[in-house]
C-alpha positions in Angstrom: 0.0 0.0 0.0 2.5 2.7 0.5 4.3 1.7 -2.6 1.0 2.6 -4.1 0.8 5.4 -2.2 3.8 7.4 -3.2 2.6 6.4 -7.1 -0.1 8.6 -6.0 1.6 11.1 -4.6 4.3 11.6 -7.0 2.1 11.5 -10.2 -0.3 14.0 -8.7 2.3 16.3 -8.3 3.7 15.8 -12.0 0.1 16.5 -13.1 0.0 19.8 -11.1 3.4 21.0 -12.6 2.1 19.6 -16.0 -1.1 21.4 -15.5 1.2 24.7 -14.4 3.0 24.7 -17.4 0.3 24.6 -20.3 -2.5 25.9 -18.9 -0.9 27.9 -15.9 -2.9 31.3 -17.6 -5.9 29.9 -18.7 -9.6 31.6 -17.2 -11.2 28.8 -15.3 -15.7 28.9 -15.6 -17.0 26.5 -13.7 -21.0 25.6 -15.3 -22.3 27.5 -11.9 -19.8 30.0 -11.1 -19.7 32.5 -7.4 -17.4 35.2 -6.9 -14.3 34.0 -5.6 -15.2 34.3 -1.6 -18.4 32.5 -2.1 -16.0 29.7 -4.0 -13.3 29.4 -1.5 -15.9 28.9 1.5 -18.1 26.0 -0.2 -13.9 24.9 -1.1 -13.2 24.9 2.8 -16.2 24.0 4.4 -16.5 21.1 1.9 -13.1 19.8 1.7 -12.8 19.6 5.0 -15.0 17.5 7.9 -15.1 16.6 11.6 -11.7 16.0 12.0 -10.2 19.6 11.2 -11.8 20.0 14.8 -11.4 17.3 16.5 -8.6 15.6 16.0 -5.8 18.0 17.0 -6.0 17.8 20.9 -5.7 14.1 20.4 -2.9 14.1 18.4 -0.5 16.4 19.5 0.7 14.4 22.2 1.7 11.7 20.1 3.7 14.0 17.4 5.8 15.5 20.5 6.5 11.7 21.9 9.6 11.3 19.5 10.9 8.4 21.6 7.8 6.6 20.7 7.9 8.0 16.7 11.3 9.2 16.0 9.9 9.8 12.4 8.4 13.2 13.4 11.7 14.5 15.4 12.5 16.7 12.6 9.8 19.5 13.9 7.6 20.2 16.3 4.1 18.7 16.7 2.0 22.0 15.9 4.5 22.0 12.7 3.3 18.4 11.9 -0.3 19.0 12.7 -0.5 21.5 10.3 1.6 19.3 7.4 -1.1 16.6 7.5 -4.1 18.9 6.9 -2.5 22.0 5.2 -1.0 24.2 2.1 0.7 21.5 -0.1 -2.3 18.5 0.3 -4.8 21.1 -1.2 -2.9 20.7 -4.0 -4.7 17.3 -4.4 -8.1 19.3 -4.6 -6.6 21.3 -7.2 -5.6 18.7 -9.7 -9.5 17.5 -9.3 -11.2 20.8 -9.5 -9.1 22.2 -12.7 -9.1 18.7 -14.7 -13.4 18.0 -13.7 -13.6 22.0 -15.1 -11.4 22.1 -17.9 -10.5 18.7 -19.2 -13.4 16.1 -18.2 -15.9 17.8 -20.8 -13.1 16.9 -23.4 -12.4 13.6 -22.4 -15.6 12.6 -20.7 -13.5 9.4 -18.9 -16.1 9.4 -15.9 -19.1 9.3 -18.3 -17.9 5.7 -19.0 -20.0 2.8 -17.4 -17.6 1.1 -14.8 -16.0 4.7 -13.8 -19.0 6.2 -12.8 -19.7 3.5 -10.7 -16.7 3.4 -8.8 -16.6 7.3 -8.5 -20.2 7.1 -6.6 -19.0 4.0 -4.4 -16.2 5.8 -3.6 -18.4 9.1 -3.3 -20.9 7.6 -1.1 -18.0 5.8 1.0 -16.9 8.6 2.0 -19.9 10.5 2.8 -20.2 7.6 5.6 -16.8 7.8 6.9 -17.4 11.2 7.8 -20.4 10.7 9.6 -18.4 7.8 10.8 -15.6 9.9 12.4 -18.4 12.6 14.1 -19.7 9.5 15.9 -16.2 8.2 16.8 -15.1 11.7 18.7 -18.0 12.6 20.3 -17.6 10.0 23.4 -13.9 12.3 24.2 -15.6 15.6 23.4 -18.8 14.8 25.3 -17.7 13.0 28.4 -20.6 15.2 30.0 -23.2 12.4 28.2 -21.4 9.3 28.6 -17.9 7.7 30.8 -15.9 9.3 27.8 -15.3 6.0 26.0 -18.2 5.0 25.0 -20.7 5.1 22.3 -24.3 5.9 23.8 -27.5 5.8 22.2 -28.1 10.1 22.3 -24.7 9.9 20.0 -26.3 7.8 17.4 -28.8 10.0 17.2 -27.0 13.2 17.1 -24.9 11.9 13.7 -28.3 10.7 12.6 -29.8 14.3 13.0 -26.6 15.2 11.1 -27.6 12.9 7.9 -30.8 14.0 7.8 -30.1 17.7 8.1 -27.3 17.3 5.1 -29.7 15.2 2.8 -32.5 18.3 3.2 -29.9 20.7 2.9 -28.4 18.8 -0.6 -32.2 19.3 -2.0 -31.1 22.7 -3.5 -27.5 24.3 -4.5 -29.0 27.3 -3.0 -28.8 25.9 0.5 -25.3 24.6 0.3 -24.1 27.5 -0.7 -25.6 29.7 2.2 -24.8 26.5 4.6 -21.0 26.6 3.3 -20.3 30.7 3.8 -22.4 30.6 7.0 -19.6 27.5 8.5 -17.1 30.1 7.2 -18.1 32.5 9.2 -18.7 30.2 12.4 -16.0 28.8 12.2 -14.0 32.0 12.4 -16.5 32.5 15.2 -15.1 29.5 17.0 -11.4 30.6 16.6 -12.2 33.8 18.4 -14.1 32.5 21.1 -11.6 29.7 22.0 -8.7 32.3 21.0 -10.9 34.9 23.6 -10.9 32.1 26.2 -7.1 31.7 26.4 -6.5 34.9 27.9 -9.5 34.6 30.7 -7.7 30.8 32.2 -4.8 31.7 31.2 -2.2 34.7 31.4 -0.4 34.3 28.2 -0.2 37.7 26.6 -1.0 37.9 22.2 2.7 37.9 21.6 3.3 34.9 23.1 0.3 33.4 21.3 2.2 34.5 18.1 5.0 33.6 19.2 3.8 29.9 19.2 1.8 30.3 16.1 5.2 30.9 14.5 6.0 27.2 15.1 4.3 26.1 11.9 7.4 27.9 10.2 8.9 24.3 10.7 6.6 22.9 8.0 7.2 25.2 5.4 11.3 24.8 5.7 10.7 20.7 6.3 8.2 20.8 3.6 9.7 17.8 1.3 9.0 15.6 4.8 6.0 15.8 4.3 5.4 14.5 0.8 5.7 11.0 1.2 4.5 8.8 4.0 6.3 9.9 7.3 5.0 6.2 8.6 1.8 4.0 8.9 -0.3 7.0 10.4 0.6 9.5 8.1 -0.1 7.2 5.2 -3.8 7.0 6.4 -4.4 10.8 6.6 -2.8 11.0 2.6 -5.1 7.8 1.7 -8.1 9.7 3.4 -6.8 13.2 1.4 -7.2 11.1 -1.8 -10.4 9.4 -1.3 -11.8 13.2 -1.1 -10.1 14.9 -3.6 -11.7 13.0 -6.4 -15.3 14.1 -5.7 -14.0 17.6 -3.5 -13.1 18.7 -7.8 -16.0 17.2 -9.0 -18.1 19.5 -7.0 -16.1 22.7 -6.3 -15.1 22.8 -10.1 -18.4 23.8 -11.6 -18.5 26.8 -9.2 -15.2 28.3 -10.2 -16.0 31.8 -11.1 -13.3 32.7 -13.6 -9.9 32.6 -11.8 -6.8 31.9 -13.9 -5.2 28.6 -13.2 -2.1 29.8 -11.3 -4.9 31.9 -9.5 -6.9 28.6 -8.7 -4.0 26.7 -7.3 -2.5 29.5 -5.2 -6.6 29.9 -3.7 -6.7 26.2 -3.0 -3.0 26.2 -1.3 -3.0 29.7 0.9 -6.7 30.5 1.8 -7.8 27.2 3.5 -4.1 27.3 5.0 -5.0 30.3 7.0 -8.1 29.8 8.9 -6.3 26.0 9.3 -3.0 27.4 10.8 -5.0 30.0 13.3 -7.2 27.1 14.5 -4.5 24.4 15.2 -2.2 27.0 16.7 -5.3 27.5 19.1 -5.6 24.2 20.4 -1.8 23.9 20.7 -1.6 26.9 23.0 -4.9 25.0 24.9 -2.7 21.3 24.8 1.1 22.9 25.9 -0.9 25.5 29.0 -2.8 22.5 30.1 -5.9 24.0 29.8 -9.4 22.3 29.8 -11.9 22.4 27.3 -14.5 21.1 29.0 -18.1 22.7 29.2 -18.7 25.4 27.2 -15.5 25.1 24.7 -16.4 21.6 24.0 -20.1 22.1 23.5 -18.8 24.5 21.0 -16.5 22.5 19.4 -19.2 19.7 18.6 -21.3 22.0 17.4 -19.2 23.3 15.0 -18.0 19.6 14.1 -21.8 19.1 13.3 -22.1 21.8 11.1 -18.7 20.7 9.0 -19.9 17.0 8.7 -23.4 18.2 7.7 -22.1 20.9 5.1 -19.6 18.0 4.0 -22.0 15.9 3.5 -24.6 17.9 1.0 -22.1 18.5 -1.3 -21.3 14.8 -1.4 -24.8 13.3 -1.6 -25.6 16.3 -4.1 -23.0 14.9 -6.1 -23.8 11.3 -6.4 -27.5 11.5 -6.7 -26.6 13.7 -9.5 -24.4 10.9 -11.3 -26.4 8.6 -10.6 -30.1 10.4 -11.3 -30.9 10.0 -8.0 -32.6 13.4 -7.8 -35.5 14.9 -6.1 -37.0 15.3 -9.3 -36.8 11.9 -10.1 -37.4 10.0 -6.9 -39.7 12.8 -5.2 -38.9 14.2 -2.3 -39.9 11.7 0.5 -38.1 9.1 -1.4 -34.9 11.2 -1.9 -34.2 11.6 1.5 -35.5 8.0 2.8 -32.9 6.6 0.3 -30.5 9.0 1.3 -30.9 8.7 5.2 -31.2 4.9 5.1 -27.9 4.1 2.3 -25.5 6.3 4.5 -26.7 5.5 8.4 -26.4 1.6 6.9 -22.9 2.7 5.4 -21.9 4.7 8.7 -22.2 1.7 10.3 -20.2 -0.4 8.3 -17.1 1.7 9.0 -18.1 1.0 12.9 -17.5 -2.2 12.7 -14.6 -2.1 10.6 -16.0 -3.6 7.7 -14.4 -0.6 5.7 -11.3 1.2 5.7 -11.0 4.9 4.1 -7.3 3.2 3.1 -9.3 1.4 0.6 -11.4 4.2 -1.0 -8.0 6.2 -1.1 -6.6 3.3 -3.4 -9.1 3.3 -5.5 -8.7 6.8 -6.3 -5.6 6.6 -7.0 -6.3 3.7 -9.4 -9.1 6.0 -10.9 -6.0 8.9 -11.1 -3.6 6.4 -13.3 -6.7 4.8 -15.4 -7.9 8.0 -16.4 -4.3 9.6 -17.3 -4.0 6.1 -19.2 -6.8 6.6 -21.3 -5.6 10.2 -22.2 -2.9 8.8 -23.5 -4.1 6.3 -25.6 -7.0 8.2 -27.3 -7.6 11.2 -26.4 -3.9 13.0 -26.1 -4.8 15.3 -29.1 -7.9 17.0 -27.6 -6.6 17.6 -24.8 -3.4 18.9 -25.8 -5.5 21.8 -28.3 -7.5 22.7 -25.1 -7.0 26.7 -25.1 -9.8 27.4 -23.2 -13.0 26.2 -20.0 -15.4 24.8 -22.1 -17.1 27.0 -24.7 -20.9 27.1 -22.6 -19.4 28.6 -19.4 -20.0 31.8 -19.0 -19.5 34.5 -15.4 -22.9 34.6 -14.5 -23.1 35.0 -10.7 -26.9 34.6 -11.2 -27.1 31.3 -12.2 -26.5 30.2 -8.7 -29.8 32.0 -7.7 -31.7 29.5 -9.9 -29.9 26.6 -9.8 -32.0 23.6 -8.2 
């Protein structure tokens, strides 16, 4: 698997240089494009989920225990947290976005039978391992409900709320794009409040806080550590990147509102980075003070994990049901969202009981990646290499948004 892994990795990164180099000034429409601060938030809000929030606190420790991982000794373990979740990974959701705008119309490679398939297997896969992950953090976060271990029956419930919330929500473009800038903005709320909070337990003054925040700095000159696997956890987090940058480009691409490619890639690599970098550097100061998050701070945390996994989660199912004609004008509404609710609780189980690994859905991705650049290749090299321009209907019309269904 890590063999295949670093295929992966190292022909993605070929493609984005590739990509740089002949198409590096080209005007990228997406079929419903937003102006660009509408199309970075559905961008961060859907390429990310649960874990952005909750993982961090639990991690930390481990990433600073270099007796126990010598692997991550070369920086510290705000550094790494930030290398597994920002700046050169986006570039992943880049590759997707620009080749599902620019070159699938062209080649139409996921239009074929077996391909489509497989994209919504590995689409709806990994719509339940994010509901999956909510419902595995919720027992550390919410000790208050349970002994802090264990799975209770108001938990189920809560990531069932989630579902069903994200399948209404998926019923209309128009929702998902107020759902993704309003987790923006809430998100940003959260960093200030927990940011705020600091300064109340604690008597750390802002400099220090930048201070610390000035750790990630390690990433950026260790940056080429960070490509390939570091070791057997690290390899999961780049499988799981993967898995959702296949169906991440399918979805952000046709809401790109006329950026230039270089443009694109530097969105996708800095502005997600930010918010990321403020957030983690947060919890750090939170994990190396000692201070609690119980109450309050947690309550807000699991809200806010909520809100990612459902915004994640109606771009997803938006995306399959449209592949696979599963819409509301098709199936009705009531139908639409039994099938919906009752495919990804089933599925979100599945990954509880092991019967699925996100390792897996990452493989296939990459197998999708080296099929599709295969069949390039073979027969369709030559319209793809006369590709001057996004394709020929997409036009910047903010408006279409307002009556898109």
């Amino acid at each position: 698997m890590t063999l295949w892994l670093s295929i992966g990795i190292i022909f993605t990164l070929l493609a984005i240089v590739t990509i740089l180099y002949k198409w590096g000034n080209l005007q990228c429409i997406g079929v419903t494009p937003v102006k660009t601060f509408t199309f970075i938030a559905i961008l961060f809000t859907s390429g990310l989920d649960v874990g952005l929030i909750m993982f961090p606190l639990t991690e930390f420790a481990g990433y600073a225990d270099i007796k126990a991982s010598p692997e991550y000794a070369f920086a510290n373990p705000l550094a790494i947290e930030f290398g597994y979740w920002g700046f050169l990974i986006w570039g992943f959701y880049f590759l997707t976005c620009f080749y599902f705008c620019v070159i699938e119309p062209k080649v139409k490679f996921f239009e074929i039978p077996w391909v489509k398939l497989l994209n919504n297997v590995i689409i709806i896969g990994t719509c339940a391992f994010t509901a999956y992950l909510l419902l595995s953090n919720l027992p550390w976060y919410l000790p208050e409900l349970g002994d802090g271990s264990t799975i209770i029956p108001a938990f189920y419930l809560l990531v069932f709320a989630a579902i069903c919330f994200a399948v209404y929500s998926s019923t209309s473009l128009k929702y998902v794009r107020f759902l993704s800038v309003a987790t923006t903005w809430l998100f940003i709320a959260l960093i200030v409040f927990m940011w705020s909070a600091v300064f109340i337990f604690d008597d750390s003054s802002v400099a220090d806080f930048i201070g610390q925040l000035g750790l990630i700095g390690e990433y950026f000159t260790n940056i080429e550590q960070f490509v390939l696997p570091l070791n057997d956890y690290h390899e999961f987090y780049l499988f799981w990147w993967f898995a959702w940058s296949i169906m991440i480009g399918q979805f952000t691409s046709r809401f790109v509102g006329g950026l230039k490619t270089y443009q694109v890639l530097g969105a996708m690599l800095i502005f997600p980075s930010i918010p990321i970098a403020l957030w983690f550097g947060v919890l750090y100061h939170y994990h190396e003070a000692g201070i609690s998050t119980a109450g309050i701070k947690n309550f807000a945390m699991v809200f806010v994990g909520v809100v990612f996994v459902i915004n994640s989660l109606d771009s997803l199912i938006r995306l399959y049901t449209d592949n696979l004609n599963l819409t509301v004008k098709r199936l009705g509404m009531r139908n639409y969202m039994l099938f919906n609710i009752v495919a990804l609780s089933l599925l979100t189980l599945l990954f509880k009981l092991e019967f699925i690994q996100i390792q897996w859905v990452g493989a296939l991705v990459i197998g999708l990646f080296l099929s599709c650049a295969l069949y390039i290749g073979y027969g369709k090299f030559n319209a793809v290499r006369r590709i001057e321009s996004s394709p020929q209907d997409n036009t910047i019309d903010y408006s279409k948004i307002e009556t898109a269904s």
